[in-house]
C-alpha positions in Angstrom: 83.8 115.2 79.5 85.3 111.8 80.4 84.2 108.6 82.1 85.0 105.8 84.1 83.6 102.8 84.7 84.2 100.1 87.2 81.9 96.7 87.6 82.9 94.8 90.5 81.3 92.3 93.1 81.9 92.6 96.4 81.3 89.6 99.6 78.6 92.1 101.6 77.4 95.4 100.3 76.3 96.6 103.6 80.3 96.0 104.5 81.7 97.7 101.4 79.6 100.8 101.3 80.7 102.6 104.5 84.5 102.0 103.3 83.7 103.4 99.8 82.3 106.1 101.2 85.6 106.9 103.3 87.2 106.8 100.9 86.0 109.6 98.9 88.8 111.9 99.5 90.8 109.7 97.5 88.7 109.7 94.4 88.1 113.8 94.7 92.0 114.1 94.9 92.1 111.7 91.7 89.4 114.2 90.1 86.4 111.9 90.3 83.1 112.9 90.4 80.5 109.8 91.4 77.8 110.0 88.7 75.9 106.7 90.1 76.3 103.9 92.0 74.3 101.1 91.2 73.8 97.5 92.2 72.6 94.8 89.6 69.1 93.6 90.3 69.9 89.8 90.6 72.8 90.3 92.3 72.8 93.0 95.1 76.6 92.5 95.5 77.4 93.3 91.9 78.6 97.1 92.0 78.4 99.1 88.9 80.0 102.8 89.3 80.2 105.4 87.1 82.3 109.0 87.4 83.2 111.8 85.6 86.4 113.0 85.3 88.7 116.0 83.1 91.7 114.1 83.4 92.1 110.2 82.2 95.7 110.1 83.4 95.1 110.4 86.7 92.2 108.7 86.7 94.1 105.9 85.4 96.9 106.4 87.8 94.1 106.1 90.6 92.9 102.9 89.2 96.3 101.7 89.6 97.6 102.7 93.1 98.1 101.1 96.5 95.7 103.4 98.0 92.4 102.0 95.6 93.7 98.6 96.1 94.0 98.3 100.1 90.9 100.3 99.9 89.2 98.0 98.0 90.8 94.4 99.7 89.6 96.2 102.9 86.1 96.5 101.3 85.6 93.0 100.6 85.6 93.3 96.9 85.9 90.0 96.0 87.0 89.7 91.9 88.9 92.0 89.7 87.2 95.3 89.2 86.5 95.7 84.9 87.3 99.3 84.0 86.6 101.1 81.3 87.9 104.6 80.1 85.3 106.3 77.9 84.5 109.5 76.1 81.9 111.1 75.3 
């Protein structure tokens, strides 16, 4: 089993949770499973999200498409999201 993890901060998380959660479709197509979702105690628009996945490539390709970033512009994320691949 494989990972990925994102760290971003977004302007309102109240404003960027419904739009994450539309666009989950988009992550199930990319074979991502959401693992957690969590918010950094001292700063409650600091997302953390972690998700399995079988297949790095397209999670990778995900990470780099049009789709994830108009999602994420239309979110309000508001710095570049870290990423990290990781195995178990």
């Amino acid at each position: 089993m494989m990972h990925m993890l994102i760290r971003h901060k977004v302007a309102d998380f109240a404003k960027w949770k419904p739009v994450y959660d539309a666009h989950e479709p988009s992550r199930q197509n990319a074979g991502l499973k959401e693992e957690h979702l969590l918010r950094n105690a001292d700063d409650p628009n600091e997302v953390i999200l972690l998700f399995s996945t079988e297949d790095l490539d397209k999670a990778k390709a995900f990470t780099a498409s049009d789709d994830l970033r108009q999602a994420m512009q239309k979110a309000g994320v508001s710095d570049k999201p870290d990423v990290y691949f990781l195995k178990d």
